[in-house]
C-alpha positions in Angstrom: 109.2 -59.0 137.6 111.5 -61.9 136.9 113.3 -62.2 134.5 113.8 -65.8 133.0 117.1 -66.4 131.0 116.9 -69.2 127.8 119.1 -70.5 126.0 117.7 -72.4 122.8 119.6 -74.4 120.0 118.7 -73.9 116.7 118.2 -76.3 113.9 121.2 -74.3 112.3 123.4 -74.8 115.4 123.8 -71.5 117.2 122.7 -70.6 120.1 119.7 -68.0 120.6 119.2 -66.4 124.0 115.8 -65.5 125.3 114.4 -63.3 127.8 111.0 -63.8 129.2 108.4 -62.7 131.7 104.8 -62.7 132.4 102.1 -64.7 131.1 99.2 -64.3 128.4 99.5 -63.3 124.9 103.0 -63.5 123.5 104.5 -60.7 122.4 108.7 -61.1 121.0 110.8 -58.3 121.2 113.6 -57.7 118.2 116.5 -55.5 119.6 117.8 -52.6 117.3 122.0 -52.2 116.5 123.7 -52.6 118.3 121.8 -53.1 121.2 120.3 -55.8 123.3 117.4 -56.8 125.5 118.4 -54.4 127.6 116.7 -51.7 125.5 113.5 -53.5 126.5 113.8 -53.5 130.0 111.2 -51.0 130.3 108.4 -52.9 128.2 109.0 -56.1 129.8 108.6 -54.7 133.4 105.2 -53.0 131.8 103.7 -55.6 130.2 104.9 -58.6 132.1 101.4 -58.6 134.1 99.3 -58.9 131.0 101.9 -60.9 128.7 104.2 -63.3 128.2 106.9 -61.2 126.5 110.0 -62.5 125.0 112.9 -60.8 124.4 115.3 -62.3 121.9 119.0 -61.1 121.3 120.3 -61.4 117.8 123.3 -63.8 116.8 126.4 -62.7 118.2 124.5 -59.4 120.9 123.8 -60.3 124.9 124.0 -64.0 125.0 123.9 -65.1 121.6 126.4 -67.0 119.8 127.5 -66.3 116.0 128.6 -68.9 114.1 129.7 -67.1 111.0 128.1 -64.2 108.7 124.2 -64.7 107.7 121.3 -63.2 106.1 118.4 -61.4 107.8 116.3 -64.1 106.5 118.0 -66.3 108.7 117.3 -64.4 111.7 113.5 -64.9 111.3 114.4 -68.4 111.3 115.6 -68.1 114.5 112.7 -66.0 116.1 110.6 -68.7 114.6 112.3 -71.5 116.4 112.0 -69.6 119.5 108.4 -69.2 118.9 108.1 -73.1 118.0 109.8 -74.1 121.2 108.3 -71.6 124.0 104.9 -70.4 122.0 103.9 -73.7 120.0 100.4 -73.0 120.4 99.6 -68.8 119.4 100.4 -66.9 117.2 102.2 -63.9 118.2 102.6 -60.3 118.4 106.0 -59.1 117.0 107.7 -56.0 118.4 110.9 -54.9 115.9 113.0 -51.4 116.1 115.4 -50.6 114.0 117.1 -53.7 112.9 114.5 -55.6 114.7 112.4 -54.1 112.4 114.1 -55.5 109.3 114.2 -58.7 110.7 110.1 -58.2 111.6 109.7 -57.5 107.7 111.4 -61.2 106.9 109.2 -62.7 109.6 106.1 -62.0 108.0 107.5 -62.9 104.3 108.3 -66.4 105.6 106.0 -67.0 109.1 103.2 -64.5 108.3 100.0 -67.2 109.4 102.1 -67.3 112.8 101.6 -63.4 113.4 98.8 -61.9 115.1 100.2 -58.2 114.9 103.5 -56.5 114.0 104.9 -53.2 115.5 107.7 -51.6 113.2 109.6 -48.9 115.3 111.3 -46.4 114.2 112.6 -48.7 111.2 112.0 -48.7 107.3 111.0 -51.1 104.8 113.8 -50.0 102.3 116.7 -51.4 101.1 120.0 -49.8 101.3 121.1 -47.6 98.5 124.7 -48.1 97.2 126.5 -45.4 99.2 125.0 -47.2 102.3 125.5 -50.7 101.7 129.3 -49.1 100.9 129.4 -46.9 104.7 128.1 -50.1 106.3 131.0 -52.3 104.7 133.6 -49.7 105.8 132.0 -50.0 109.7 132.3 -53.5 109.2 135.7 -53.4 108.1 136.7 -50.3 110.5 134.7 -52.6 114.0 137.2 -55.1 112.8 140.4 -53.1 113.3 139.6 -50.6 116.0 137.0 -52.3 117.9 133.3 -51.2 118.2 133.0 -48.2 120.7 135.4 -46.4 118.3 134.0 -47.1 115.3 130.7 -46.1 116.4 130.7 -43.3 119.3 130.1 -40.7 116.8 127.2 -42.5 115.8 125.2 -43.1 119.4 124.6 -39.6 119.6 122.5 -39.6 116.4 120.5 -42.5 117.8 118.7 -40.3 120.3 117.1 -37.2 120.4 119.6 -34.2 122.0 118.5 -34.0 125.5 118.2 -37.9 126.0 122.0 -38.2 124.6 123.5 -36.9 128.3 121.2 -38.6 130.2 120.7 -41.8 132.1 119.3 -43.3 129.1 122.4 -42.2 126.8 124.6 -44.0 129.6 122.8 -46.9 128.9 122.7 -47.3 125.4 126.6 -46.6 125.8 127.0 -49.2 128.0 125.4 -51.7 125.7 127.5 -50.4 122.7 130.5 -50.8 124.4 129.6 -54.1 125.6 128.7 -55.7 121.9 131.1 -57.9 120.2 133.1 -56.6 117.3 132.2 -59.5 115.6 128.6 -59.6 116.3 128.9 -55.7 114.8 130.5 -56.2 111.5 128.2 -59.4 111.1 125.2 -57.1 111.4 126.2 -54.6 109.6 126.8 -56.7 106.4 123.6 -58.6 106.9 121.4 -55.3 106.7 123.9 -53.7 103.9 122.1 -57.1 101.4 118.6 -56.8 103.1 115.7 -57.5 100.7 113.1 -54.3 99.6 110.0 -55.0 101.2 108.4 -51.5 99.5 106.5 -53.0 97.0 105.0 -55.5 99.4 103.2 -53.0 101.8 100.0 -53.3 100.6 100.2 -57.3 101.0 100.6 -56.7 104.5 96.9 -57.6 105.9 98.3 -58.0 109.5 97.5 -55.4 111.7 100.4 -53.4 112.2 101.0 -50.6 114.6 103.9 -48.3 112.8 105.8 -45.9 115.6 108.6 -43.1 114.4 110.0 -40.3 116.7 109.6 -36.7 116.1 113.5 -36.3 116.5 114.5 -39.6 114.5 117.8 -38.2 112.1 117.6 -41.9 111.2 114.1 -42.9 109.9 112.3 -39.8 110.3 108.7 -39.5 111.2 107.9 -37.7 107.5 109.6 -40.6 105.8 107.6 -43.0 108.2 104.7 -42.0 107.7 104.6 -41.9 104.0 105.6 -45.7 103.9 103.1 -46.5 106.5 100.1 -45.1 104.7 100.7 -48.1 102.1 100.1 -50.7 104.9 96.4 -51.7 104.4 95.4 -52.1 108.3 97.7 -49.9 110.6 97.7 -47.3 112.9 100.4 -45.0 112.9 102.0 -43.2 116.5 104.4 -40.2 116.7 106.3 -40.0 119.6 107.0 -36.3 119.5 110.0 -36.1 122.1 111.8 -39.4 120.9 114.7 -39.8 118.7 115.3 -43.4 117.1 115.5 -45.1 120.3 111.7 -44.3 121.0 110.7 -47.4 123.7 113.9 -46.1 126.0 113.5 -42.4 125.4 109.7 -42.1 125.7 108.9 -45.1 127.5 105.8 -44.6 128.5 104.2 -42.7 125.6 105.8 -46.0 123.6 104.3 -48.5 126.1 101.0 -46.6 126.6 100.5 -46.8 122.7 101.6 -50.6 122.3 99.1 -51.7 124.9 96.2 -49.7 123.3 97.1 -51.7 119.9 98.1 -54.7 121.7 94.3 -55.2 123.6 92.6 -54.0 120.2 93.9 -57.4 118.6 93.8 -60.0 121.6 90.8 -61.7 121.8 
């Protein structure tokens, strides 16, 4: 697989990275915090044969700029440039953990007639409550000063279930922690701490939407998940019983095996 590197100009001036592969159906990948492509590595080496998959880094992670604070909101903007400028013709299939997720929920509020299907992982279509948006203003605040591997080591090891914490796949998500810019961080943070509700608009969502949670998610746990889901009109709904809240790195293949079977139900 190859992996081609873009760099695309938005019509609000920043600079959005994209990484692609493959050709067919397009499927874009959303990142979780406070990740990177990288987390996708695994689906793009998968899929790459059957689809042209597009992984985009958020403003400010991997090769992204940040020009200032913004709004979730703005970030579908950006993953509908990117689909205007590499996709113009299809509609696509959007893939969003975590944060990615959030972002996937503004996407189809603003772009829906551009989706064919949407995958929410291990995500949640509720706002924050106040003590949240509160502990996510303080991480902002604390990135700021101590920089972001302290301000969040204690909180990698709750993004994985316990045996994947020690293991090649925890050294990895470390690696892209400690690589993320403190900037980018407290940006993030603040933009999800004002995120819109979408709980009242589930059963609006007529796209088909594959909903994936992991058995050991502390995060956005698979009970949760699948109360929320069972208001989405058309979806399917996967457990990943071994997986944590990093479900396509931890259980890649149960992750991949279950996107495909949902991907090639909805591509003509």
């Amino acid at each position: 697989m190859k992996l081609h590197e873009i760099s695309l100009i938005a019509d609000a001036g920043n600079t959005i990275s994209v990484k692609s592969c493959g050709r067919g159906s397009t499927i874009v990948f959303l990142h979780g915090f406070p990740l990177d492509h990288r987390m996708w590595l695994s689906q793009l080496i998968e899929l790459s044969d059957r689809f042209y998959c597009m992984a985009i880094e958020v403003r400010g992670f991997g090769e992204s700029s940040l020009d200032g604070e913004y709004q979730l909101q703005d970030l579908a903007d950006d993953v509908e440039q990117v689909r205007r400028q590499l996709s113009p013709d299809r509609s696509v299939h959007l893939v969003g953990l975590s944060m990615g997720g959030y972002v996937a929920f503004e996407y189809w509020r603003k772009y829906r007639q551009n989706l064919a299907t949407l995958t929410l992982a291990n995500t949640k279509p509720e706002a924050d409550s106040q003590d949240a948006k509160v502990q996510r203003l303080q991480m902002a605040e604390r990135v700021k000063r101590e920089g972001v591997w302290p301000a969040l080591q204690s909180m990698v090891s709750r993004l994985m279930a316990p045996e994947a914490v020690e293991s090649s796949v925890g050294q990895r998500v470390a690696e892209m922690v400690q690589s993320a810019n403190p900037s980018a961080v407290a940006a993030a943070q603040t933009a999800m701490a004002s995120r819109q509700d979408f709980c009242q608009q589930l059963p609006l969502i007529r796209t088909p939407c594959l909903v994936m949670a992991g058995g050991h998610d502390v995060i956005t746990t698979a009970d949760a998940t699948e109360q929320w889901a069972a208001k989405l009109p058309n979806h399917k709904l996967r457990i990943i019983p071994s997986a944590g809240h990093l479900s396509p790195m931890e259980s890649p293949e149960q992750f991949t095996a279950s996107l495909v079977e949902f991907l090639i139900s909805h591509t003509p």
